[in-house]
N, C-alpha and C positions, 0 to 999 in steps of 0.2 A: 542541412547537415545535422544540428541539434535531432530535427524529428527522426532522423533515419536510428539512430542508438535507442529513442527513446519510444519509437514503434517496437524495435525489436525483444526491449527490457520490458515492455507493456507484454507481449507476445508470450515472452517465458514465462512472466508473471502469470499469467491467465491460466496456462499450461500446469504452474506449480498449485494452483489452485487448486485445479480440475483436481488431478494427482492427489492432492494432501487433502481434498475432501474425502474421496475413494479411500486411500486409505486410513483416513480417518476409520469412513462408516463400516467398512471391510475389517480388515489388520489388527485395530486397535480398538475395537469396539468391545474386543470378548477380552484384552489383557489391560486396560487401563481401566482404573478408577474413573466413575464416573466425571468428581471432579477434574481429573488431570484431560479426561474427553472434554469438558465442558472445556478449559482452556484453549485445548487442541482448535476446537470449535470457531473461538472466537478467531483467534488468532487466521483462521483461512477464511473466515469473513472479513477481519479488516481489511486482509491483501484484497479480497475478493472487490471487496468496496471501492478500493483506491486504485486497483487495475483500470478496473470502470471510469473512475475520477482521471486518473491520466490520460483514457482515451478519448472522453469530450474536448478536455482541455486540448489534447492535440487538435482533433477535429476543428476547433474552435479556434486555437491559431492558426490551420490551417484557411480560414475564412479569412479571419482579422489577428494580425499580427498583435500583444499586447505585450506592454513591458511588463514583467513578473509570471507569466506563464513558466515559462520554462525553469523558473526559479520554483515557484510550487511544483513541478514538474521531480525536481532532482528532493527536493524537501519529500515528498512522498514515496520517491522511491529508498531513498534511505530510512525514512521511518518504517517502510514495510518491511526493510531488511533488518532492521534494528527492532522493529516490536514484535511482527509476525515469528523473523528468524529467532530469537530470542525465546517467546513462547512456544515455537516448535521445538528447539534445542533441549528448553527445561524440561518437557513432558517426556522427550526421548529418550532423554541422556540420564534424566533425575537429579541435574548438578542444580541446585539452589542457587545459588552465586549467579546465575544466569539472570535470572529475575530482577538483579541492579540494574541492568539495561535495559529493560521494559518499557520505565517510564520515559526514558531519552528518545526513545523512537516513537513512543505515544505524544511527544512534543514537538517533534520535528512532524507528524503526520494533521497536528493542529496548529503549527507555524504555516504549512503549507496551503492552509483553508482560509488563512491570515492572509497570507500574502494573493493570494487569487481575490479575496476580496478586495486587495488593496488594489489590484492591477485591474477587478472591473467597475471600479467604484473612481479610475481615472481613464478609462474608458468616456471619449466624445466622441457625439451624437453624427454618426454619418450625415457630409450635405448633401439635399437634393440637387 
């Protein structure tokens, strides 16, 4: 049941990816400042990154069930909403104030790298 939400939020992600590169390289290439592009940038690469990151980790419980999966799972997807959405918001919208929530989502998408570690570093050795 967990995977079935967290395929579909992997799905859209991917989707908002595609989309916010496009019009990244399209839309926004000839009206934003280079810098406010370079943000743009990053920000649909982190998603970009951690869409990927959510879909092994399913794949990978879907093999072998692991406590904290699905914990890094929800940790990423709020960091993507919270750092990506955030740096999308500022470059669009030009509100500054946005930019306080940056680094909360940059934390939560490196708590989630935390916790995947911790869940395969308690990961035992299948028996023959």
């Amino acid at each position: 049941m967990h995977q079935k939400w967290a395929w579909s939020f992997a799905a859209l992600s991917g989707f908002i990816v595609v989309a916010a590169g496009a019009f990244g390289a399209h839309a926004l290439s000839s009206t934003l400042s280079p810098r406010n592009l370079e943000v743009f940038h990053t920000a649909v690469r982190y998603q970009a990154w951690h869409t990927l990151a959510v879909m092994a980790v399913l794949a990978w419980q879907g093999q072998r069930a692991l406590r904290g999966q699905m914990l890094a799972v929800g940790l990423w997807f709020a960091g993507m909403v919270l750092f990506s959405g955030s740096l999308y918001a500022l470059v669009l919208s030009g509100t500054k104030p946005l930019g306080i929530i940056t680094p909360f989502g940059g934390l939560l998408l490196m708590a989630g790298w935390l916790v995947l570690a911790w869940s395969a570093s308690r990961q035992r050795p299948a028996t023959a």
